[in-house]
Structures are given as C-alpha cells and as structure tokens.
C-alpha atoms as one frame of an Amber mdcrd trajectory, in Angstrom:
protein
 -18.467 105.265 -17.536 -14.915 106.531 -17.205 -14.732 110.718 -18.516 -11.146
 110.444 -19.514  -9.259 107.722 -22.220  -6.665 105.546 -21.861  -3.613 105.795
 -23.917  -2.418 102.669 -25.754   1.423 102.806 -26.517   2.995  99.506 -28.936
   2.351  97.928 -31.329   0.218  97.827 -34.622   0.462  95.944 -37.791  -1.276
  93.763 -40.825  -1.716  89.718 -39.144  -1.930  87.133 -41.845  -2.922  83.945
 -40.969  -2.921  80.618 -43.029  -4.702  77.626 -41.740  -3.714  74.379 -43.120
  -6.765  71.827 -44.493  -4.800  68.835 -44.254  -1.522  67.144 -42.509   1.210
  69.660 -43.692   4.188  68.484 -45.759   7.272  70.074 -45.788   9.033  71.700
 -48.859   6.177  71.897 -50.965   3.163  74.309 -51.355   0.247  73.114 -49.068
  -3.668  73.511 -49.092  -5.232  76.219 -46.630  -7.360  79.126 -45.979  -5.444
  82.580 -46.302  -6.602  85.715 -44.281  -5.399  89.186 -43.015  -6.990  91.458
 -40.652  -5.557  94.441 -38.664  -3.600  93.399 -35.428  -0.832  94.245 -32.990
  -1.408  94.195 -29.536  -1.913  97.631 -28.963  -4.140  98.165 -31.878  -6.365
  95.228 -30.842  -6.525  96.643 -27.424  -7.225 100.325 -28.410 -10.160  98.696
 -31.046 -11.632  96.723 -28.298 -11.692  99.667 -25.704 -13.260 101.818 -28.486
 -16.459  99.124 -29.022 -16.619  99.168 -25.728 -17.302 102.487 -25.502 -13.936
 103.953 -23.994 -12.197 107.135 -24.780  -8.710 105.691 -26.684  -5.633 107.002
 -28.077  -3.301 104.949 -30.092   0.238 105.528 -29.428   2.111 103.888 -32.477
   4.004 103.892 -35.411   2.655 102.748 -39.104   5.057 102.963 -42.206   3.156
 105.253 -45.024   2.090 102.484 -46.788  -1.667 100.886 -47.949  -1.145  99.036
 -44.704  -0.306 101.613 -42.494  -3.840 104.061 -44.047  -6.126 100.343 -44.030
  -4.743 100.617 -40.040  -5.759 103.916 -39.368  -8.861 103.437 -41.339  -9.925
 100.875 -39.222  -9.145 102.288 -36.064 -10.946 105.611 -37.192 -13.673 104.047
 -37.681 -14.502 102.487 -34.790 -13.269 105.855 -32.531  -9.647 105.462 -31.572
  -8.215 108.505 -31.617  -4.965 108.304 -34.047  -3.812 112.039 -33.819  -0.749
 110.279 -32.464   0.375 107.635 -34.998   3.698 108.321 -36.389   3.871 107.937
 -39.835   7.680 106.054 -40.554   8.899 107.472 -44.163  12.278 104.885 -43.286
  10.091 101.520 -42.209   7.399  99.965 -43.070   3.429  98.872 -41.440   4.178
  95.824 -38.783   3.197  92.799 -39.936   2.505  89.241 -38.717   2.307  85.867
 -39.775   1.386  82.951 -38.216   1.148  79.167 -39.426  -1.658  76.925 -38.348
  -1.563  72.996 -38.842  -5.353  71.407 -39.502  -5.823  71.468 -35.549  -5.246
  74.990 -35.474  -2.329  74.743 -33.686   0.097  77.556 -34.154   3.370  76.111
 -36.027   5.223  78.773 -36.561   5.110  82.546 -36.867   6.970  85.547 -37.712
   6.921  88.967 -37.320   8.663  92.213 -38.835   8.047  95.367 -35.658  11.171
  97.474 -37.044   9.095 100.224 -37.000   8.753 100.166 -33.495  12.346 101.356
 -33.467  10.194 105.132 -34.441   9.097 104.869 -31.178  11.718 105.974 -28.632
  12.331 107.325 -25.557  13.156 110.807 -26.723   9.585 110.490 -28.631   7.424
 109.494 -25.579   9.278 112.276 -23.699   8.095 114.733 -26.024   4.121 113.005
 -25.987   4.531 113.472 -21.896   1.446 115.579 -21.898  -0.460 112.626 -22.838
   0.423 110.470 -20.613  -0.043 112.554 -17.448  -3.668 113.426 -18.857  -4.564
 109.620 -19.264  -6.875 107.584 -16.653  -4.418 105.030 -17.491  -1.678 103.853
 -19.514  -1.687 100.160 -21.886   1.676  99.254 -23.182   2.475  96.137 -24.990
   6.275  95.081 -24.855   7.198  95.480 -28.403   8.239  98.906 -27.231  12.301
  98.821 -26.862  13.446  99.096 -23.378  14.245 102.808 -23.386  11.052 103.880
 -24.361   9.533 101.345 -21.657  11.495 103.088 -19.507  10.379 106.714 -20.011
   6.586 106.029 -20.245   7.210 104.344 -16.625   8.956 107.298 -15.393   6.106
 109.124 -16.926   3.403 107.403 -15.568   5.005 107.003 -12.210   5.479 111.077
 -11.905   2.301 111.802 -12.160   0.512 108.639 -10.347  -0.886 107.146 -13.836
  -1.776 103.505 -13.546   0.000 101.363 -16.261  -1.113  98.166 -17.434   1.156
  96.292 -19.323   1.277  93.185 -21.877   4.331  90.963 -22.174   3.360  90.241
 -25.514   5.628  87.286 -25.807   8.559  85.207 -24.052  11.211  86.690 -25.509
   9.645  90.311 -24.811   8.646  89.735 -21.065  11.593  90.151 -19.523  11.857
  93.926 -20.368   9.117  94.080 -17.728  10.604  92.559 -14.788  12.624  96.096
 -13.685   9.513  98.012 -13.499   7.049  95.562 -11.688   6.692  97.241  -8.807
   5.753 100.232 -10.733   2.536  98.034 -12.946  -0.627  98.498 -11.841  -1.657
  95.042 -13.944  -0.090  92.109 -16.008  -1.884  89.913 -17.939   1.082  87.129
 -18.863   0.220  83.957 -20.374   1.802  80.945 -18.382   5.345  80.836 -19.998
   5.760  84.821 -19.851   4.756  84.496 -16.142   7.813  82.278 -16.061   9.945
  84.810 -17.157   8.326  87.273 -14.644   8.486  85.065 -11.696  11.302  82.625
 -12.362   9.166  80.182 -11.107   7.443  77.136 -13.278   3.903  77.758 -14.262
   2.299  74.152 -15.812  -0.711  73.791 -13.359  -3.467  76.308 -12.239  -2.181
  75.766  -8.793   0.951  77.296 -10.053  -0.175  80.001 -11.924  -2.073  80.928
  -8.985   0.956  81.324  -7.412   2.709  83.281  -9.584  -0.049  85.733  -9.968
   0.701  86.028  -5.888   4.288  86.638  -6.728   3.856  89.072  -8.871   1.462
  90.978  -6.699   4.680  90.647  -3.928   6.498  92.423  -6.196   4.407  95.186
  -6.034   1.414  94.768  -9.098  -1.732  95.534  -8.179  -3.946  93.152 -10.293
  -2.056  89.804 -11.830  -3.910  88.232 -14.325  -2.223  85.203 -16.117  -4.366
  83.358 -19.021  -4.286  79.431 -19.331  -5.701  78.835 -22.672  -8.432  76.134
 -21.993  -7.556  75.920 -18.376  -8.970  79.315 -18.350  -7.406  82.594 -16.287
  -6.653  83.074 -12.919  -5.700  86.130 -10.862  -4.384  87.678  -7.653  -4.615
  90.816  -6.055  -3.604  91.931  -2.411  -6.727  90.816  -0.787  -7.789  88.028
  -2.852  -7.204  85.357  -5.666  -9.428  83.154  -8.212 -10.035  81.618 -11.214
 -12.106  81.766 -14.109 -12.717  78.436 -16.468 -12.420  78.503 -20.012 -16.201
  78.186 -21.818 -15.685  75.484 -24.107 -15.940  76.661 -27.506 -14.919  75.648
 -31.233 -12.022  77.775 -31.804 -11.347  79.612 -34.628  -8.634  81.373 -34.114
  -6.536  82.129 -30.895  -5.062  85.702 -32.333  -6.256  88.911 -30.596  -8.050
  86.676 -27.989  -5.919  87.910 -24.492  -5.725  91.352 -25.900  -9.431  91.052
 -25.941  -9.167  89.652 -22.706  -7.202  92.559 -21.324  -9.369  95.216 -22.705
 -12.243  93.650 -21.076 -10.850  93.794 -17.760  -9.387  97.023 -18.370 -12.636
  98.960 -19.771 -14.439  96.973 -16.222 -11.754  98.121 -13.493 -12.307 101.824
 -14.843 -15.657 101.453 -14.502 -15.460 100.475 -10.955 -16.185  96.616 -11.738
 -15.250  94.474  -9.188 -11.954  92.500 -10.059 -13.497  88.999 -10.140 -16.321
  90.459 -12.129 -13.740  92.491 -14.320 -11.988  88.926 -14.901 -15.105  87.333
 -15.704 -15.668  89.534 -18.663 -12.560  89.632 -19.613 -12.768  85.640 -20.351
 -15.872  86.420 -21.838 -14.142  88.546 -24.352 -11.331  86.177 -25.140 -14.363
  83.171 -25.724 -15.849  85.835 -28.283 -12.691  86.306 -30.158 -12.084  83.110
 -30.052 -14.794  82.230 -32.306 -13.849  84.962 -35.060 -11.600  85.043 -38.169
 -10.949  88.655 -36.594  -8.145  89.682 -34.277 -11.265  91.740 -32.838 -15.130
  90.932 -32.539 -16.506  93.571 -34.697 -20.078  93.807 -32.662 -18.482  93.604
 -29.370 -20.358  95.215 -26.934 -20.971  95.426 -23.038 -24.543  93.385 -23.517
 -22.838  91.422 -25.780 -20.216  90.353 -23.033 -23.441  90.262 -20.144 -25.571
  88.268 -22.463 -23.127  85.231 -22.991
C-alpha cells in the first residue's frame, strides 16, 4: 500500500442525468427518469482512490452553496481529504447535465465549470507545498491553461509524477505542450486525436497512438474504446484489454473509475497490464450504476469480477 496520497487538482460538481423512456420529440416535455449524484472528474477520481483505500486530497473549488456542502459531505465521508476546497463566495457548485435518448445514448450535455476560474495559477503556486509532498499528482483539464501550467512546473521541480485526464475534446488540447512532462494519459479515442493528430477509429489505431504518445515522452498511454475496450502503450510494451459485456446503465464516471483503478495499482507496484486490467474492471462496475462512483468499490471487489 502506498504511505503517501495523491493530490487530485479539477474539477467537482452536481451531474444530473435524464434518461428518456421513449423516442424523444422535440419542443415538448418528454417522459424519463431524472437523477443527480456528485461528479466532476476530479471528484470521481479522488472518491474512487479513497474506497480504494488511498490517501487523497481534493484540490478544487465548490461555490458555498447546498451543492457545494452535499460535495464535501460526500467526499468526507468516504476519506478524501477536503482541507483544500476553495469555497467561491462569486460562483457557484459545477454542475452537469447530460441527455440520454431510450438507448442511452448521450444526446446532448452541458456544463457550467466557472468556478474553476477560482482556481489559478497564482493559487496552485501558493498550495506548492502540496504538490511536492504528493506520490503523485491527478489533474483533469477543466483547469485553465495557466494553472495547468504551474502545477506542471510544480510537479516537474520536484520529480512528482502527474497523471492527467483530457476530460473532453475541446479540453485536450491544453495538454499537448506538457506531454513530455505526463507520466500517464488516459484519452478516449477522439481526445487521442487531438493529442496525436492522428485518426483513432480502429484498435489498431489507437494502439498506435498510445505509441505516439509514449514518443512524446508519457510514460503509460492508456486510451479507452468504449465497447472495444482499452488499450495501452508504454516504452517496453503495448496491449489491450476487451470490454466485459455488460447492460449499461450509465457511461458517467466510468473512465474516471477507470483511471483511478490503474492509478491506485501502479502505486502499488501492479504491473501495468495488470494495473489496466483493473482499471477496465472498474469502468465495467460503474458502468452498471446510477452512480458516477460504485459506492462498495473495493480491491476484492475489482479481483472477484
């Protein structure tokens, strides 16, 4: 078990989801299923670190609102340490909201992250101490630029590992400066097109992109495939892991899941293939929960799939 925690910096918010019963119709109010749980890519990754029994520390910002104190409820509860949220009197809690048609395939979504303008670079600066005490460093890319920036030059200073999420298309790209810097990635198949340049449709491809990434200087690349399942590349090898068939639920939180997975394994001195392998365990799990995070998840659990 790894002595020290890892410090989670991005985002956290309120997800609500609404799942549609029947064909939707537009400009009119349709029949569904309504639910919101805590989420945010860094929250979800701090929670599932924490049931998996890892020192954490949530690096964030949460407007003082109900849903900023049902956040750090949550996260109390299950042992992330949140000494470190900001509290935004100007913004208010993240929040999320996502569309699903009767096949539970996402539609649409939108989300509000202003507060993650609280977080800057003159703000990490001054929460240095943390990161040079960290075994490692988990950022998602909500963060602006700036502040990506100074937890890199951070990190680098002191030679902390950083693992970092693209969290979406339009946010990936605010990675590609620092790759040689990342310890791990963990892009889906169109943010590994923004990190590579290259098209990413086929495992084969994704296999090489995870190859190019490592060329640029990452240490682990892990890029997810939905039901293809993941694949991954280091400097000495490459593979990939099939997706267990499985009646999903709900695809939010599943690759933060994913990510913690392989992040609470490599600190434990996992191998990597073996660290990816539970990793896609996690995601199945998640998969199969209204919850951006499986609330009995556990490192039996994970073993005993």
């Amino acid at each position: 078990m790894s002595d020290g925690y890892v410090l989670v910096i991005g985002a956290a918010g309120i997800d609500t989801k609404g799942h549609a019963l029947a064909p939707l119709l537009p400009g009119t109010s349709n029949p569904g299923r309504i639910r919101s749980t805590s989420g945010g890519v860094a929250r979800n990754i701090s929670e599932n670190l924490a049931r998996l029994g890892q020192d954490v520390v949530l690096l964030s910002a949460i407007g003082d609102d109900p849903s900023g104190r049902r956040i750090r409820t949550r996260l109390e509860q299950v042992g992330v340490d949140t000494d470190f949220l900001m509290v935004s009197q100007k913004y208010r809690t993240a929040a999320y909201i996502a569309l699903y048609d009767e096949q539970k395939a996402l539609i649409h979504s939108l989300d509000d992250m202003r507060v993650m303008a609280s977080i800057t670079a003159q703000f990490i600066y001054r929460q240095r101490g943390l990161i040079h005490d960290a075994d490692m460093v988990v950022m998602d890319s909500n963060l602006s630029a700036a502040a990506i920036n100074s937890v890199m030059k951070q990190a680098t200073a002191k030679n902390i590992p950083v693992v970092a999420d693209p969290t979406s298309t339009s946010l990936a790209a605010k990675l590609i400066p620092h790759l040689k810097n990342l310890y791990m990635v963990t892009p889906n198949a169109a943010e590994a097109e923004v990190l590579t340049g290259g098209t990413v449709k086929t495992r084969g491809q994704a296999i090489k992109a995870a190859q190019k990434l490592v060329t640029k200087g990452i240490d682990i690349a892990v890029v997810t495939l939905a039901e293809k399942g993941v694949v991954y590349a280091t400097s000495d090898t490459s593979g990939h892991v099939p997706a267990l068939s499985t009646n999903v639920v709900d695809i939010t939180g599943a690759s933060d899941a994913l990510s913690a997975a392989i992040i609470f394994a490599l600190l434990n001195d996992f191998p990597v293939d073996e660290a990816v392998r539970l990793g896609a365990g996690a995601a199945f799990l998640t998969l199969q929960t209204e919850d951006s995070v499986v609330n009995d998840l556990t490192l039996d659990l994970l073993y005993d799939m």
